[in-house]
N, C-alpha and C positions, 0 to 999 in steps of 0.2 A: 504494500500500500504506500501511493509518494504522497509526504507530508506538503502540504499546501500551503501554510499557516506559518509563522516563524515560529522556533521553537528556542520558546525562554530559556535562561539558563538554570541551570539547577545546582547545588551547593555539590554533588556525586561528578559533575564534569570537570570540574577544575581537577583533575587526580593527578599533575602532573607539576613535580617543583622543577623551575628555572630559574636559571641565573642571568641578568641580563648585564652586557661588558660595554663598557665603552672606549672605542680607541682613541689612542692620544693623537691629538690633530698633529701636534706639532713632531710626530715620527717620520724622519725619510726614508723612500726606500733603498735598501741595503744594494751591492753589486749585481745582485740578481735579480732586481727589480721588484724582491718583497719588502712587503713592512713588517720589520721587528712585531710580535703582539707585547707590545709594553701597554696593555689594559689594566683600568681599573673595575672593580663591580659595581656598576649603575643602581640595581638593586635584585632581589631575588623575590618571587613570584607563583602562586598555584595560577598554572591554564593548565586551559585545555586544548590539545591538540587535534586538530582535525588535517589527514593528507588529501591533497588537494586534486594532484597532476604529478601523474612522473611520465618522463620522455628522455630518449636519448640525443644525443648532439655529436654531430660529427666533425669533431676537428680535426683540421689538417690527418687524417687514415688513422686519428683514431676514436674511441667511441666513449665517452662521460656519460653516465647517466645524472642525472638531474631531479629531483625532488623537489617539487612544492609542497610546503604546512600552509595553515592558517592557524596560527595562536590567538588564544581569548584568553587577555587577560582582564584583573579588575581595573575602571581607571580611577586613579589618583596623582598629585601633581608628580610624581618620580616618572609614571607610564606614558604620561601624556606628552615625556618629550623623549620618547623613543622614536629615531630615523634610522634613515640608511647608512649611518656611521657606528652602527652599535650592530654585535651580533651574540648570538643567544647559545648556552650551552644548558642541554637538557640533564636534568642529573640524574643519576641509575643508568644511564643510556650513555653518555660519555660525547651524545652527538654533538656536533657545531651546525649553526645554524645562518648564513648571514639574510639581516634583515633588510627586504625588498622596500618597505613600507607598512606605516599603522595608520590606521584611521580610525577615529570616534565613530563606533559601530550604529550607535543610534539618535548620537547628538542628543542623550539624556546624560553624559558621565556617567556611563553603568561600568562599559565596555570597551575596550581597545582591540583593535584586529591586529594580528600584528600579520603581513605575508613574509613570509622565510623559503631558502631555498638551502640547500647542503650545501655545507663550505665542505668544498674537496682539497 
């Protein structure tokens, strides 16, 4: 049966602790064109995870796969300045996350979307 209806959140879906990091703007990148992770913790967090889209990607003859999340988190003034300069590490799971974009999910302050892709 497809749900029609938005479906509220409930206190049983957040079941998942995150840690959210932010990078230091002012890092360059090193001879191989990465940036050091000299991160601090933005703040830590129950969502809920929902996967969104997975696809592969072909670069240059070889093949990445690619993961989409959607995290919901609660919003409060720490969540509500999560960007694309911050990325998320789930815990129990050990994944990294970087973050695409969050948006106030209902423009009541309830909710933050956060979209996340695998950092490979």
């Amino acid at each position: 049966m497809r749900r029609t209806s938005k479906r509220l959140p409930r206190a049983g879906h957040r079941d998942t602790r995150i840690i959210v990091y932010e990078q230091d703007p002012t890092e360059a990148a090193n001879d191989d064109g990465q940036i050091p992770e000299e991160s601090a913790v933005l703040c830590r967090r129950w969502a809920e995870i929902v996967p969104l889209r997975a696809y592969l990607v072909d670069l240059q003859a070889s093949q990445e796969g690619n993961v989409s999340r959607v995290l919901r988190v609660p919003y409060d003034d720490t969540t509500k300045t999560i960007d694309d300069h911050n990325w998320i590490e789930i815990q129990g799971t050990g994944e990294r996350l970087n973050v695409s974009g969050a948006i106030d999910l209902d423009n009541l302050h309830t909710t933050i979307e956060i979209e996340c892709t695998e950092r490979l």
